[in-house]
Structure formats: structure tokens, C-alpha cells
DSSP file (Angstrom, degrees, kcal/mol; ACC not computed):
  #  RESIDUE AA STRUCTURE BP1 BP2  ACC     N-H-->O    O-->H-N    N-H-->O    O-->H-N    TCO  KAPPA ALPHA  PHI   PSI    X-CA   Y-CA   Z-CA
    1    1 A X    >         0   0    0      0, 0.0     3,-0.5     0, 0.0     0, 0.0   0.000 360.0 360.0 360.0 105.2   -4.4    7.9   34.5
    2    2 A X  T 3   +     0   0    0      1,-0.2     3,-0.1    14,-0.0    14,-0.0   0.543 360.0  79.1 -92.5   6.9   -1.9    5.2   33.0
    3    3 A X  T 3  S+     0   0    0      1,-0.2    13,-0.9    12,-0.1     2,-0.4   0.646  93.4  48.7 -97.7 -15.7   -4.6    2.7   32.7
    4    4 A X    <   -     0   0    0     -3,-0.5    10,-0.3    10,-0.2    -1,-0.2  -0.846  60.1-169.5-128.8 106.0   -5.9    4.1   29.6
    5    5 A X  E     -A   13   0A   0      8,-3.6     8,-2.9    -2,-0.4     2,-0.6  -0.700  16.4-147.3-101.9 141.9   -4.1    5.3   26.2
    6    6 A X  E     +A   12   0A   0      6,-0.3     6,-0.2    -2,-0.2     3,-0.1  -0.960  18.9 177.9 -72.5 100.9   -6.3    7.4   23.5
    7    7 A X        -     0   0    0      4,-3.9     2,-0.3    -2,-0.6    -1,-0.1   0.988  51.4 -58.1 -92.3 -31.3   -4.8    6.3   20.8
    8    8 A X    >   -     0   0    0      3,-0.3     3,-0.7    -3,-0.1    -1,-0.4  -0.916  67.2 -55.0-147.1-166.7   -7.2    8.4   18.5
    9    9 A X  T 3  S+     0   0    0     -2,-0.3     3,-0.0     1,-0.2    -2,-0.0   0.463 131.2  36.4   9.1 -58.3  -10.6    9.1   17.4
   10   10 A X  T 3  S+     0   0    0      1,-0.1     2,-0.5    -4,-0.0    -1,-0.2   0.819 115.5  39.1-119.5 -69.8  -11.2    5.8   16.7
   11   11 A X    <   -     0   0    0     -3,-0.7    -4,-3.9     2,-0.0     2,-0.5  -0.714  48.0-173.7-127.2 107.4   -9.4    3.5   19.3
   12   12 A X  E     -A    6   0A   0     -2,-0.5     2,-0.9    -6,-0.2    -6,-0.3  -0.789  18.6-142.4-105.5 148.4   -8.8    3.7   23.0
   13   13 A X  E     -A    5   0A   0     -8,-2.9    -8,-3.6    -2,-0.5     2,-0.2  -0.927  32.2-173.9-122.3 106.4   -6.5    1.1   25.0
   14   14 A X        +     0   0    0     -2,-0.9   -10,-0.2   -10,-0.3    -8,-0.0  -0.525  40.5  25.8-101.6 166.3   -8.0    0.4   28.2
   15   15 A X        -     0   0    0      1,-0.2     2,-0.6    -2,-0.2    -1,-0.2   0.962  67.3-178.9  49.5  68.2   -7.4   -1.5   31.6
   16   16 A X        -     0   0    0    -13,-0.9    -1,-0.2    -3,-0.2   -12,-0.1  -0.857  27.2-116.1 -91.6 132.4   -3.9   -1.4   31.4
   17   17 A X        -     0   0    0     -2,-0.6     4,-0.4     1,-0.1    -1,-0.0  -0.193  13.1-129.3 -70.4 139.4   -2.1   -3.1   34.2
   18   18 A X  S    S+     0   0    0      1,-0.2    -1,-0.1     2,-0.1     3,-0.0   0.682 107.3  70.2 -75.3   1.1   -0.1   -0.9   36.3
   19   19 A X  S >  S+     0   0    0      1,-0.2     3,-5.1     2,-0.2     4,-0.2   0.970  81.6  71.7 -27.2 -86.5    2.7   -3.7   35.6
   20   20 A X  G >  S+     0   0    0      1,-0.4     3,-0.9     2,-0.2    11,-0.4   0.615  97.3  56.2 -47.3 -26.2    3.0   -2.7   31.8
   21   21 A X  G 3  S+     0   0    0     -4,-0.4    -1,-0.4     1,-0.2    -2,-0.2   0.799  82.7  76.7-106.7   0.2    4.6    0.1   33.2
   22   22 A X  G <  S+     0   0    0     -3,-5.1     2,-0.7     7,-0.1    -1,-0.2   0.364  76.0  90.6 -65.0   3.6    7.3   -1.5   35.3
   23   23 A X    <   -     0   0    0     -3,-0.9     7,-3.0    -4,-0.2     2,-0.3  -0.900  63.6-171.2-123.7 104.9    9.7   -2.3   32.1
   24   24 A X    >   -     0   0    0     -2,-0.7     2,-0.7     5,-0.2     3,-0.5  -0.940  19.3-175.4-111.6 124.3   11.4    0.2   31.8
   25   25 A X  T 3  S-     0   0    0     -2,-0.3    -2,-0.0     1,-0.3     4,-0.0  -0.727  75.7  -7.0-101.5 115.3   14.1    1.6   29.0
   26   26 A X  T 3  S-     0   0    0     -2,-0.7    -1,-0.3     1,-0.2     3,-0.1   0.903 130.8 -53.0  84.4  27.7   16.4    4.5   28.7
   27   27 A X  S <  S+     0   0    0     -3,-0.5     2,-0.2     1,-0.2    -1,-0.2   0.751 128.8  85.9  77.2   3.4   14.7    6.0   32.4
   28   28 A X  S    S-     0   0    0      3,-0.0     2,-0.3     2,-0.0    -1,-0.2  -0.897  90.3-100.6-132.4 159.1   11.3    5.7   30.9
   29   29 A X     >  -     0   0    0     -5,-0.2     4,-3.4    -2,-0.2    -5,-0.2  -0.668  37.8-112.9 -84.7 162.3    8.6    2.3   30.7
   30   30 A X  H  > S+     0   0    0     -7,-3.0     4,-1.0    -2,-0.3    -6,-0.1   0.677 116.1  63.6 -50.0 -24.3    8.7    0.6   27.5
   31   31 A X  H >> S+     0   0    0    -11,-0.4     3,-1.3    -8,-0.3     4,-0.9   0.934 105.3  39.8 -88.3 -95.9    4.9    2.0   27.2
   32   32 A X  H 3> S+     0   0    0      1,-0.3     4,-1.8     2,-0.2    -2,-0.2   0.547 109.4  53.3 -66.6 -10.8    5.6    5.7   27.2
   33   33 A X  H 3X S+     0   0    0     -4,-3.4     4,-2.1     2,-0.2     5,-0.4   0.925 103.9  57.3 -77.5 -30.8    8.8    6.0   25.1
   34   34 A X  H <X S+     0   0    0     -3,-1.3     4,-3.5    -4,-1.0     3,-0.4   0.958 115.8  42.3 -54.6 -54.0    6.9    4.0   22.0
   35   35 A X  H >X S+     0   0    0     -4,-0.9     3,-1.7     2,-0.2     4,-1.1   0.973 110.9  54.1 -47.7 -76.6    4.2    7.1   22.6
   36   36 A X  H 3< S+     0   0    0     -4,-1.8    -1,-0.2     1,-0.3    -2,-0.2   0.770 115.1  36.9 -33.2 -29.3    7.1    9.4   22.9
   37   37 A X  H 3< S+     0   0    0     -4,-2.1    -1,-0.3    -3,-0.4    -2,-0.2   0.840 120.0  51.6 -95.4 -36.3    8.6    8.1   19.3
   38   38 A X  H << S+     0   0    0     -4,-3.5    14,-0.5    -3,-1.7    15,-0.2   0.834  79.0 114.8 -73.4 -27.7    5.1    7.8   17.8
   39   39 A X  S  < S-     0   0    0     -4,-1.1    13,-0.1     1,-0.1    11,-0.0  -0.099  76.6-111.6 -40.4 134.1    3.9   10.8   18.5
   40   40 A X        +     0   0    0     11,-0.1    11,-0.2     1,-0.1     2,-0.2  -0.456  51.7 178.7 -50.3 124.1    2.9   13.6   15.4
   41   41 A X        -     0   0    0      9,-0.1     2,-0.2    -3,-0.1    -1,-0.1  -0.470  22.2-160.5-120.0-158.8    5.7   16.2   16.2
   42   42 A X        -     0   0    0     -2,-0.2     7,-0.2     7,-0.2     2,-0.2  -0.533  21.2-121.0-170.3 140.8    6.3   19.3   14.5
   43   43 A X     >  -     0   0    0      5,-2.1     4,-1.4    -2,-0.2     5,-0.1  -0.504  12.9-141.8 -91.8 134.0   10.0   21.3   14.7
   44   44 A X  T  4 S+     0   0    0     -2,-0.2    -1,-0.1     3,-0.1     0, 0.0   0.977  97.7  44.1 -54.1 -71.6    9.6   24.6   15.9
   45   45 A X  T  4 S+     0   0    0      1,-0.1    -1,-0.1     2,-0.1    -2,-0.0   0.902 126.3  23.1 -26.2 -75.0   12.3   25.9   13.4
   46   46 A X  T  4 S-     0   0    0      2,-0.2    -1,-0.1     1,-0.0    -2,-0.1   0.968  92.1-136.7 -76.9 -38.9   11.5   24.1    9.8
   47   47 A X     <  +     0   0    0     -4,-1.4     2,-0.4     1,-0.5    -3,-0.1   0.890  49.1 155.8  31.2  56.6    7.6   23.6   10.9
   48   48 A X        -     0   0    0     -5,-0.1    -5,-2.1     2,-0.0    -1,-0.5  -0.870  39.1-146.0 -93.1 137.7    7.9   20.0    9.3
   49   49 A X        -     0   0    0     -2,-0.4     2,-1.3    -7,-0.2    -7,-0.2  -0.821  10.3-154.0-114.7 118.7    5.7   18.2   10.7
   50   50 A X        -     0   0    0     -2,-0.4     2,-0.8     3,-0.0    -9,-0.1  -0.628  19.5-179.5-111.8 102.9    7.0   14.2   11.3
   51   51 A X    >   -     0   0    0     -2,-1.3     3,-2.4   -11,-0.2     4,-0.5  -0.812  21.1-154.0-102.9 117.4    4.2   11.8   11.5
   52   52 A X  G >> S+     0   0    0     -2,-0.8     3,-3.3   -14,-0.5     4,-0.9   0.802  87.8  62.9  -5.0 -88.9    4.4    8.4   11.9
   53   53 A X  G 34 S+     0   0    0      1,-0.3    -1,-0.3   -15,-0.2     4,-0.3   0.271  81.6  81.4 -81.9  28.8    1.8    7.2   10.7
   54   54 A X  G X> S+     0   0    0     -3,-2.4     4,-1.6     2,-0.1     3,-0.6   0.852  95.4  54.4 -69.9 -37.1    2.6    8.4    7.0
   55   55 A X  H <> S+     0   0    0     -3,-3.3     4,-2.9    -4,-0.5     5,-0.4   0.971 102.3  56.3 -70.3 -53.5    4.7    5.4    6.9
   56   56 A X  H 3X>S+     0   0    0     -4,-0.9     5,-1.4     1,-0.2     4,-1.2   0.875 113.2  43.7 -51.0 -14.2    1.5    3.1    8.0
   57   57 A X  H <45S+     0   0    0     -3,-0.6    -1,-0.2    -4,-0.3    -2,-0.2   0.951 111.5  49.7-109.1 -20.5   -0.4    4.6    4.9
   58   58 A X  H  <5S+     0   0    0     -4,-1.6    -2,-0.2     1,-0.2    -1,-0.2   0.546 114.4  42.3 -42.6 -16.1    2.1    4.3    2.5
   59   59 A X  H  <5S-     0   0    0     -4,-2.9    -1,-0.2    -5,-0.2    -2,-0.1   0.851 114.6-121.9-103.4 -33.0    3.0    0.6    3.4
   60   60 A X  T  <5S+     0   0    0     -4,-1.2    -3,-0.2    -5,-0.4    -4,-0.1   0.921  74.7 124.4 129.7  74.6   -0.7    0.4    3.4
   61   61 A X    > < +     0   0    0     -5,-1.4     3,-0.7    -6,-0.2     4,-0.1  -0.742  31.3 177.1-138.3  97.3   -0.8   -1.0    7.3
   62   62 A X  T 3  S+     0   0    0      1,-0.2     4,-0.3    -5,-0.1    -6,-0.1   0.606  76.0  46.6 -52.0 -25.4   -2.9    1.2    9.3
   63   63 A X  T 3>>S+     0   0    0      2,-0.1     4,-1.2    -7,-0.1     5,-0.7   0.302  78.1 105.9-113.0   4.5   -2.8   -0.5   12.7
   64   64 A X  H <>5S+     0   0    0     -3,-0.7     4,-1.4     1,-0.2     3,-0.3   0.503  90.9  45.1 -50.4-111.6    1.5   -1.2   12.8
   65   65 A X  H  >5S+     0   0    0      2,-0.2     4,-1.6     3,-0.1     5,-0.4   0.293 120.8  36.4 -45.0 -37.2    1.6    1.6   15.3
   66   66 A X  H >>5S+     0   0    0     -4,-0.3     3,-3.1     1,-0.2     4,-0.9   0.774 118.4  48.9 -59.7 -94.2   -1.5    0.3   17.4
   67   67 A X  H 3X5S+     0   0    0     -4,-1.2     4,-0.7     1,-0.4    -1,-0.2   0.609 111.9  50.5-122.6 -34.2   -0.6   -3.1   16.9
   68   68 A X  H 3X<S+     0   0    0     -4,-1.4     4,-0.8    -5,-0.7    -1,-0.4   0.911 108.3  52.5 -92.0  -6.7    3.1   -2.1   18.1
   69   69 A X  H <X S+     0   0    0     -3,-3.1     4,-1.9    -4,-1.6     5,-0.4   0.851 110.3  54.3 -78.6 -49.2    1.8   -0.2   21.3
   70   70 A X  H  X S+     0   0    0     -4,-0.9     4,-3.3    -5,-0.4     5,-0.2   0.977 106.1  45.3 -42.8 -72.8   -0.1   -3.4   22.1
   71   71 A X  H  X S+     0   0    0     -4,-0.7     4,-3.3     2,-0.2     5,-0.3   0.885 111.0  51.9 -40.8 -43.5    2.6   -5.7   22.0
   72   72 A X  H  X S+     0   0    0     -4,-0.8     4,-2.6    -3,-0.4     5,-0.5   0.982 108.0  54.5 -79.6 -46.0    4.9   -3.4   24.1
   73   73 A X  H  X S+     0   0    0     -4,-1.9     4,-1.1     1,-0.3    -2,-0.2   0.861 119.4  36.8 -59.0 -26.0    1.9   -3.2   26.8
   74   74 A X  H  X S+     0   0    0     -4,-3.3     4,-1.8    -5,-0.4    -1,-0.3   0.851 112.1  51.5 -98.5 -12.0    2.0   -7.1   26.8
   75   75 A X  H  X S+     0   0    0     -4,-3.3     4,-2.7    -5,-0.2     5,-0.3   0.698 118.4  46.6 -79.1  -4.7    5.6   -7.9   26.4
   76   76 A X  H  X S+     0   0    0     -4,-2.6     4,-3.2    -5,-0.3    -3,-0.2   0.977 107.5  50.3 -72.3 -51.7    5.8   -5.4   29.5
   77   77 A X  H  X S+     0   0    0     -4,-1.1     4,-1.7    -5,-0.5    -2,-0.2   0.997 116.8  44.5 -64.7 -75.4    3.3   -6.8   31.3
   78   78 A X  H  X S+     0   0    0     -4,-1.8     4,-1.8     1,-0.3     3,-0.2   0.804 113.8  51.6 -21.5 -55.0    5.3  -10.5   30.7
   79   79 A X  H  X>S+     0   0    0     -4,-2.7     4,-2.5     1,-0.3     5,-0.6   0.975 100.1  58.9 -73.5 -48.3    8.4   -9.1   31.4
   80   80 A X  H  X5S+     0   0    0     -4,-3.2     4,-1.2    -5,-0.3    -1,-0.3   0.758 109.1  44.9 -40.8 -35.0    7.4   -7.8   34.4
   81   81 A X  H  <5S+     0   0    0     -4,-1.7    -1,-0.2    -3,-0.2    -2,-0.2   0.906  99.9  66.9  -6.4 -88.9    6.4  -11.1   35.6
   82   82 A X  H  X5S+     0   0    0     -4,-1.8     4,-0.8     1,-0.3    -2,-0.2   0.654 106.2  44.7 -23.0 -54.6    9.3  -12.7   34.5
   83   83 A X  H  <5S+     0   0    0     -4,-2.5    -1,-0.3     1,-0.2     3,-0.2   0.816 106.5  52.5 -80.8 -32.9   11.1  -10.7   37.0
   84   84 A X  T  <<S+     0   0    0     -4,-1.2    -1,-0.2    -5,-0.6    -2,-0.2   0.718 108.7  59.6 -76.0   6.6    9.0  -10.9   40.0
   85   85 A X  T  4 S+     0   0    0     -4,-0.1    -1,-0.2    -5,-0.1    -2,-0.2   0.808  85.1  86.5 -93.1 -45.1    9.3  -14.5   39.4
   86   86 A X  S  < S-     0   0    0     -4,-0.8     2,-0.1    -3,-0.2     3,-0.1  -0.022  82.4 -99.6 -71.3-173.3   13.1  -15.0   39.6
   87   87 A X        -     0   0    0      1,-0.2     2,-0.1     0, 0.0    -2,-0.1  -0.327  37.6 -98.7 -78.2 157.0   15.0  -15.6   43.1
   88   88 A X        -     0   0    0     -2,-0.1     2,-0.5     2,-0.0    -1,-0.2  -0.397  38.2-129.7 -83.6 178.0   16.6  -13.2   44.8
   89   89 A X        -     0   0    0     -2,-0.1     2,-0.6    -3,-0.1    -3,-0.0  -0.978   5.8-141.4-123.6 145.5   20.3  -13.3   44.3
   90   90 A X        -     0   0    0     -2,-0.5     3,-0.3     1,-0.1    -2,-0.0  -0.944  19.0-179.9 -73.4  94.0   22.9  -13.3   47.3
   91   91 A X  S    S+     0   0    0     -2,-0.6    -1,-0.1     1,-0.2    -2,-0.0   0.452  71.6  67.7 -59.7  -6.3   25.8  -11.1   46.2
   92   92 A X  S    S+     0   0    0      2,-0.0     2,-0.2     0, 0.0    -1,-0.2   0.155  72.2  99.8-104.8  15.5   27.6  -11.7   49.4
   93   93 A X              0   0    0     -3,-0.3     0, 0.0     1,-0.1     0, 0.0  -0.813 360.0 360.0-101.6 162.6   28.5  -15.3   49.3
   94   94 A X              0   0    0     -2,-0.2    -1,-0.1     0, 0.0    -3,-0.0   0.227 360.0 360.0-120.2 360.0   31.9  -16.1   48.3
């Protein structure tokens, strides 16, 4: 169900267009690698655990990572547009 992110507890990001997920970077949309990088991991090996949002409570902004999943779900959505918008292109003329 892509229409809806849990982002925790707290905060859910609903009705997400199925657009948003048509800009895609690196083989992935723009929407699921930002999860993929935000995510709380933890290394099998050391068991250090790298979470994100330690940086958001040290800088003392709690909503950068929401606030940067937001933004990618609308500059996706935009871009996606953008592109169904241009012309097609003729490669074959000379």
C-alpha cells in the first residue's frame, strides 16, 4: 500500500499519489530510497545502531526527516508532471 507512509507513532503520510512514485533515482522512486537512508539500522557485526534522527535532536529539529520525506513526495509528484507534460521527441529525423 504505497499511498500511505507510517512515519511513527505520532505521524502518518497519507493519500499519496501513485505519481510520487514515478521519479525515480538509482532504480528506486525518490520516495523509497529517502526511507531507505532514513531508516534506524543496526550492523549485524558491531551492533551500532545508526539512527537518523539523532542528528534531528541534536540540531534541535525534530521534523527535518518528516519535513524532507514531504518535500521529496511533492517534488516527485511535480516532477512527474513535468514530464508527462513535455512533447514527444522524434529521434529519427535527420
Amino acid at each position: 500500500q504505497k499511498d500511505t507512509i507510517i512515519y511513527n507513532h505520532y505521524h502518518t503520510v497519507k493519500n499519496i499519489p501513485q505519481k510520487a512514485y514515478e521519479y525515480v533515482v538509482n532504480g528506486k522512486s525518490a520516495i523509497e530510497w529517502i526511507m531507505e537512508r532514513y531508516a534506524v539500522t543496526t550492523d549485524k557485526k558491531s551492533g551500532i545502531t545508526n539512527d537518523p534522527n539523532d542528528w534531528s535532536r541534536e540540531h534541535e529539529k525534530p521534523r527535518y526527516i518528516l519535513d524532507l520525506l514531504l518535500s521529496i513526495v511533492n517534488v516527485s509528484v511535480q516532477t512527474a508532471d513535468i514530464v508527462d507534460a513535455l512533447p514527444d521527441v522524434d529521434w529519427e529525423k535527420e
